[in-house]
C-alpha positions, -999 to +999 in steps of 0.1 A: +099-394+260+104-392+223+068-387+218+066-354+242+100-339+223+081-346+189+047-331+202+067-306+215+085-297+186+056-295+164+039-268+183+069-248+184+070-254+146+029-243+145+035-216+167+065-204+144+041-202+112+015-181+133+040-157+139+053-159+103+018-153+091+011-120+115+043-107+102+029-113+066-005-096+072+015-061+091+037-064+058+004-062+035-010-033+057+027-011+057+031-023+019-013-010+010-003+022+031+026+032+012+009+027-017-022+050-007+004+076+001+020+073-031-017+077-049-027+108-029+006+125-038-001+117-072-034+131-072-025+162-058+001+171-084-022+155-113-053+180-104-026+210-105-019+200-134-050+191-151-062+225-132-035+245-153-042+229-181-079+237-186-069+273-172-048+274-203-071+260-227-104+280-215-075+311-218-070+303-249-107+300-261-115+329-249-087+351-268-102+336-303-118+365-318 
């Protein structure tokens, strides 16, 4: 009998770390997600700006008489 409850608690144990490790990997995925949205965003507002800066510039050059 004492062998079945120890077989049976390690596969409750094994199970436990399977779970543990698909929770991990969903973690990974929401954690490389939120970074992608992050980069986008900062993309967007870095090309306005770089955009408006080169307007300015080319403005510029093309005042110089």
């Amino acid at each position: 009998m004492k062998t079945l409850s120890l077989l049976s608690t390690r596969m409750y144990c094994a199970a436990a770390v399977k779970r543990q490790k698909g929770a991990t990997i969903i973690e990974y995925v929401l954690l490389a997600a939120l970074i992608g949205v992050v980069l986008i965003t900062s993309f967007g507002t870095l090309t306005d700006a770089i955009s408006t800066a080169f307007t300015t510039i080319s403005g510029k050059i093309n005042q110089t008489p």
